[in-house]
Structure formats: structure tokens, C-alpha cells
C-alpha positions as CSV (number, residue, x, y, z in Angstrom):
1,X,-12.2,-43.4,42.9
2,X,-11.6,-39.7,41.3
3,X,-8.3,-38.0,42.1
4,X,-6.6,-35.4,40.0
5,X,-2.9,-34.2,39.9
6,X,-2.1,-30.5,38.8
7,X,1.2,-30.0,36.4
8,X,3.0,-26.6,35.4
9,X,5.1,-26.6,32.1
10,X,5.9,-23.7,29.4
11,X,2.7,-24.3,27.5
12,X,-0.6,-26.1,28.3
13,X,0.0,-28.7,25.8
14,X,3.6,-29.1,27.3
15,X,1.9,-29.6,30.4
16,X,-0.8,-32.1,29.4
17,X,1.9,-34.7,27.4
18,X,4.0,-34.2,31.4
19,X,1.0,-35.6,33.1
20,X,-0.2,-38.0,30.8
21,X,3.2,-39.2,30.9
22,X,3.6,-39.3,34.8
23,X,-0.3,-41.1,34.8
24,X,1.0,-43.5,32.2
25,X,-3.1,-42.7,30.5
26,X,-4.1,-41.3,27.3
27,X,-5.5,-38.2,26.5
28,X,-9.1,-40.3,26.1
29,X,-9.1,-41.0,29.8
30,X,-8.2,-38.2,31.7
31,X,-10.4,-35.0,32.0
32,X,-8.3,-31.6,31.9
33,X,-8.7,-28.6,33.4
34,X,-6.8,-25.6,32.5
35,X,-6.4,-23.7,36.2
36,X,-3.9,-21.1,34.7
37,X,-3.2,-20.1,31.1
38,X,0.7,-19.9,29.8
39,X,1.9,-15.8,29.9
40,X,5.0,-14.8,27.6
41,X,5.3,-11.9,28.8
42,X,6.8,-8.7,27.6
43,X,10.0,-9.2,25.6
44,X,10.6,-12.6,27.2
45,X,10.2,-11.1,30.8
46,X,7.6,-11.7,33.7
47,X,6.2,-14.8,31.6
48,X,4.1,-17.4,33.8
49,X,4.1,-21.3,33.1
50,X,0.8,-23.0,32.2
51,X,-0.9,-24.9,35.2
52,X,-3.3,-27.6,34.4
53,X,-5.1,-29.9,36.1
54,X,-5.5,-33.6,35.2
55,X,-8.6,-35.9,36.8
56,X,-8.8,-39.8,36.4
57,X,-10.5,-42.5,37.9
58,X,-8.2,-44.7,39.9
59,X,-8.4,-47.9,41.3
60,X,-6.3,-50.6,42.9
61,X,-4.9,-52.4,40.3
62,X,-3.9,-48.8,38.6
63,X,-2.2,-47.5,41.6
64,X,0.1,-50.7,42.1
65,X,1.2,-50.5,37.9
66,X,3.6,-47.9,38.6
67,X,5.4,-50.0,41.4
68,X,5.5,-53.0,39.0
69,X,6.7,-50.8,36.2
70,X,9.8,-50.0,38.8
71,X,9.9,-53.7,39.7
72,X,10.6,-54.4,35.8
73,X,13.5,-53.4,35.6
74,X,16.6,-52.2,37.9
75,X,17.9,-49.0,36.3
76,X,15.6,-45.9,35.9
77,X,14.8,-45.2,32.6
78,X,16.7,-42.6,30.3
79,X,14.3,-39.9,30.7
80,X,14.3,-39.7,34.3
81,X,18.0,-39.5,34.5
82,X,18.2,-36.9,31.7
83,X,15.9,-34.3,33.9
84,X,18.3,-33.8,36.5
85,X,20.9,-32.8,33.9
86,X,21.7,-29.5,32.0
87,X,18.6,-29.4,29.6
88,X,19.4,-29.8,25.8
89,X,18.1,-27.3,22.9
90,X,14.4,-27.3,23.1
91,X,12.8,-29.4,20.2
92,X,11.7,-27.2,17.1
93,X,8.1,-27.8,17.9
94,X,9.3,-26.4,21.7
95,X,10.8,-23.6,19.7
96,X,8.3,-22.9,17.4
97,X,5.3,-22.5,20.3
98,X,8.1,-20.1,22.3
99,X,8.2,-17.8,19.5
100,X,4.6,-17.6,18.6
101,X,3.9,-16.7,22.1
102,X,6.5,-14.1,21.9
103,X,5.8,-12.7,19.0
104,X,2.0,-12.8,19.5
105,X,2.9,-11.1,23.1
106,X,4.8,-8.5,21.2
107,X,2.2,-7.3,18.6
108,X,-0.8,-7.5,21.8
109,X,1.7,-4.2,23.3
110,X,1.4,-2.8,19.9
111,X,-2.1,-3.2,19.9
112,X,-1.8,-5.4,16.7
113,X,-3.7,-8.3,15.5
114,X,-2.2,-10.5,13.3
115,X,-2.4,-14.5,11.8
116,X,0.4,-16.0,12.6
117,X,2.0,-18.6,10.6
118,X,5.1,-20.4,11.5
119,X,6.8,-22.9,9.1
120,X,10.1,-25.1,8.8
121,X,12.5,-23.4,6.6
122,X,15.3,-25.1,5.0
123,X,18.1,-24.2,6.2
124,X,16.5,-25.9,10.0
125,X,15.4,-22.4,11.1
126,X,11.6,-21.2,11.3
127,X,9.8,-18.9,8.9
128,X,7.0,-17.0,10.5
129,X,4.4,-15.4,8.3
130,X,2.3,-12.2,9.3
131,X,-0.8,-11.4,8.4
132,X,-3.8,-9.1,8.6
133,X,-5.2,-5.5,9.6
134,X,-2.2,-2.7,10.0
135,X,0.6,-4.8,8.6
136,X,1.9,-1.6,7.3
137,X,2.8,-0.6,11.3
138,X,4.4,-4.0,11.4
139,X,6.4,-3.5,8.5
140,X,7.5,-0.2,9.1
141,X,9.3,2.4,7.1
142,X,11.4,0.0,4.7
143,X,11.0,-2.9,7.1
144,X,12.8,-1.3,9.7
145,X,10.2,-2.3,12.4
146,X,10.2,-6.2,10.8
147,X,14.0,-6.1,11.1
148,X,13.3,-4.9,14.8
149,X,10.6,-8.1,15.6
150,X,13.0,-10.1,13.9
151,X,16.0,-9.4,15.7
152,X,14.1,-9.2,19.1
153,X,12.7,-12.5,18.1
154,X,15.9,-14.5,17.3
155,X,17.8,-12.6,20.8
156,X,14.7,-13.7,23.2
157,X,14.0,-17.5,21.7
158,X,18.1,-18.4,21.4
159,X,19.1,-16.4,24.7
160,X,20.6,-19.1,27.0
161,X,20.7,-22.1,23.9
162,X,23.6,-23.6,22.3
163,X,22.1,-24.6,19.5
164,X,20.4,-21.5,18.0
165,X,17.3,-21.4,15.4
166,X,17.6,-18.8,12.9
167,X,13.8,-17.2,13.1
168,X,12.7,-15.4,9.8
169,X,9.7,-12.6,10.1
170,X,7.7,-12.0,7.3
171,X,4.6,-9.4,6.6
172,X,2.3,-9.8,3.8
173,X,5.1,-10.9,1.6
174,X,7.1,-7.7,2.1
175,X,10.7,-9.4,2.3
176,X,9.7,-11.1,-1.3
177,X,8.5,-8.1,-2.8
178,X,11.4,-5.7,-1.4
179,X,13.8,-8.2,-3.0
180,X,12.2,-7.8,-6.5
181,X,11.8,-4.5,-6.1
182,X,16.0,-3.9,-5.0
183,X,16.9,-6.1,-8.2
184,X,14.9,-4.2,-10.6
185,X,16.2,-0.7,-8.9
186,X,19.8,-2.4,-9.1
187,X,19.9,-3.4,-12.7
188,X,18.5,0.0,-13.4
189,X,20.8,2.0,-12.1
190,X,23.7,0.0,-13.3
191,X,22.0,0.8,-17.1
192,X,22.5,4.4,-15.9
193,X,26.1,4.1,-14.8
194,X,26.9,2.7,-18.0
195,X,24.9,5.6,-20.0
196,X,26.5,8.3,-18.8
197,X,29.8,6.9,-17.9
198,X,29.5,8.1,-13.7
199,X,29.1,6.4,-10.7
200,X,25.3,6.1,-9.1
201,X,25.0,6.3,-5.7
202,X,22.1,4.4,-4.1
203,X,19.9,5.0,-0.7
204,X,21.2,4.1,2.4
205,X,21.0,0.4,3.3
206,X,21.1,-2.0,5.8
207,X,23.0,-5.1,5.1
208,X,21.1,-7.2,3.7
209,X,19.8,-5.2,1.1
210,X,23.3,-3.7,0.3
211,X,23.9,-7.4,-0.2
212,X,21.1,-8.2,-2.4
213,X,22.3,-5.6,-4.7
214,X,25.8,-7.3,-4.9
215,X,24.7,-9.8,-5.4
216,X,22.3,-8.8,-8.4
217,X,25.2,-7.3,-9.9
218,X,27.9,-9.7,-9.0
219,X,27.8,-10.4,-13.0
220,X,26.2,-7.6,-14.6
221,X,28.7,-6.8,-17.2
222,X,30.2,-2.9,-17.1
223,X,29.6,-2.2,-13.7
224,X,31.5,-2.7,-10.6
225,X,30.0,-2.4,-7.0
226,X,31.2,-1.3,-3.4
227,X,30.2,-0.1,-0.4
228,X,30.4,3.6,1.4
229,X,29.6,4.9,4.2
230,X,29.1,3.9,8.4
231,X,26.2,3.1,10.1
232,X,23.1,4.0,8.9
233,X,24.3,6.1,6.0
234,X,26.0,2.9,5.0
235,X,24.9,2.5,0.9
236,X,26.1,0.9,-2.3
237,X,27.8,3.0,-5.1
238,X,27.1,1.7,-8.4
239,X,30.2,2.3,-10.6
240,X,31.0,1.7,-14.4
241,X,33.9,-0.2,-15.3
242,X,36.3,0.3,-18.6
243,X,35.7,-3.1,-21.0
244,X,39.4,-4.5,-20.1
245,X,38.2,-4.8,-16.7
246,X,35.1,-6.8,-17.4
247,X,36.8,-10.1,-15.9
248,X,37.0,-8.6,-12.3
249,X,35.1,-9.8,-9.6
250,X,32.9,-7.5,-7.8
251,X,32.8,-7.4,-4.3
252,X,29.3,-8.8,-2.1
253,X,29.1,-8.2,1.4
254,X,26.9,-8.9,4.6
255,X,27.8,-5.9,6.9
């Protein structure tokens, strides 16, 4: 006899391990149906879960193996009692699908199409990788529009967790190749400063590239660095040093 059962969850495949689950089947023998497709939304808002639907052939002897399964033993089993507490952090394969539905959401309302690549990084949190037609829109005037997906990103995917993941955007290798590109313009202009014996004062800077030029720096002999400035005028002043003060330390900083 055919009967089918229809389950909701964040994402289809979310929604397809809950039923097999529940049927106590493998993916092999079960047809799926997808009745309604998993929406993000805009920005983490007005999103929609996925609905599916699961058909199966049943017969007697499968519709009695859940009540033996109870039978077995006398407590429920640790998953069951787990649902009706306070969920824990979402696994990172939970988060990684979240965030490429939200960022994939996000570039669809700026009429972008990208390849989206999402990785482990080290340090536990997720590297997502960019790439495509009109990255340059993406990347923005120095990255200011990356910085923005970014930090949209991390708020909407760790709003409501304990336990956050530190997401990472990249575009067509632009965080890489801004790096290099700071260091070289840092260990220029500290050749300057010691040239002509002034201080060189450098663009405006947010703070992570003020700190990449620290920290570039941090033991470039002759040349001291610090920071001026509020807001977005914020920016690093490159200044040389007398010989007797080589043995300072020079101060880094991340805001």
C-alpha cells in the first residue's frame, strides 16, 4: 500500500534526513517530492521553510516496527527528548547552507550572479569565495561593499546563537591581493619617512587595514606608527624615529 507523509525544515535536504528519520527508510526507498522550495528571504526576513513530500510503500509488518521499536526499550531515546528543549548552535554544515542561502538571496536583490564557494577555515569559522560576472559591484570601492555583505552576513547567520561562526567574504581574491598591495604601499612609504626625515600620512582606513599596516611595520626599523583621526577619516601616520629609539615597540591596533 502507497502512503506519503509531508515534512517542513530550513532546507529541503534538512527536510528529507527528518522524514527518513521519522520513516526509519533510506533514501533508496522512498520517492520525494519537493511541494515547496526553501526562501531566505531578504536580509534574513520573510524566509519560508522547505516542504517536501515523502511516498513509500507500506505494509503490515512495516507499520507495527515502530511500536516494537517503542517496545525495546522504556525510555525515549535522546533525540526525542532533546527537541523539546532550547535548540543548540546549528551544526556547521546547518550554518554553512544558512549563509549560502543568504548570501545567494542577497546578491539575486542586487541583480548579481555569482559561484559561491564556502569552505572551513581554520580558526572554526567559514570562508566563502565569490566568483564571476560584476564582481567589481560586489567588491566595491576598496571593499567597502564586501565589508558590507560581510558584516550583514556574520549579524543575520549568528543573530539569536551563542555560539557564533565567524563568516569571511571573499571576491575574486580581492582580500589577498588588497593585503599585498597595503604591505608594499606600507613599506614604501616608511622608505619615504626615513628619506626625508617627516611623517607620511596615509589614506583613510578602516580597521583592518590600518592594522595590516602595523602590523607590516611592527619591525621595520626607523619608523614608528600610530593612528589619527575618527570615523571614517580614521588613517595611519607613518613617522620616522631617531636611531636611539629603534628598540621601541610600535603600536598595532584593530579599531
Amino acid at each position: 500500500m502507497n502512503k506519503s507523509i509531508d515534512v517542513s525544515a530550513k532546507t529541503e535536504e534538512e527536510a528529507i534526513a527528518l522524514a527518513l528519520k521519522q520513516l526509519g527508510k533510506s533514501r533508496d526507498e522512498v520517492s520525494i517530492a519537493i511541494v515547496e522550495r526553501a526562501k531566505s528571504g531578504f536580509l534574513g526576513i520573510g524566509g519560508t521553510k522547505a516542504i517536501i513530500r515523502v511516498s513509500y510503500e507500506s505494509d503490515e509488518a512495516e507499520e507495527t516496527a515502530p511500536a516494537a521499536k517503542e517496545a525495546k526499550s522504556e525510555t525515549p531515546s535522546k533525540p526525542e527528548k532533546s527537541e523539546s528543549k532550547k535548540p543548540a548552535a546549528p551544526a556547521s554544515g546547518d550554518v554553512a547552507a544558512r549563509t549560502e542561502a543568504f548570501i545567494n538571496g542577497l546578491l539575486q536583490h542586487m541583480n548579481i550572479k555569482a559561484d559561491i564557494e564556502i569552505t572551513a577555515a581554520k580558526d572554526g569559522g567559514l570562508n566563502v569565495t565569490l566568483s564571476g560576472e560584476g564582481m567589481g559591484a560586489v567588491i566595491g570601492r576598496r571593499g567597502e561593499t564586501l565589508d558590507a555583505i560581510q558584516h550583514l552576513a556574520n549579524y543575520s547567520i549568528n543573530r539569536g546563537i551563542e555560539e557564533r561562526t565567524r563568516i569571511n567574504v571573499d571576491a575574486e581574491d580581492y582580500r589577498s591581493k588588497r593585503e599585498d598591495a597595503l604591505v608594499h604601499l606600507a613599506e614604501k612609504m616608511a622608505a619615504k619617512a626615513i628619506k626625508y626625515h617627516r611623517s607620511m600620512a596615509l589614506e583613510p582606513m578602516n580597521s583592518y587595514e590600518r592594522h595590516i599596516i602595523h602590523a607590516a611595520l611592527q619591525d621595520y626599523e626607523g619608523v614608528s606608527t600610530a593612528s589619527t583621526g575618527t570615523g571614517t577619516n580614521r588613517r595611519v601616520v607613518i613617522s620616522c624615529e631617531k636611531p636611539q629609539n629603534t628598540d621601541r615597540k610600535q603600536a598595532r591596533e584593530w579599531s
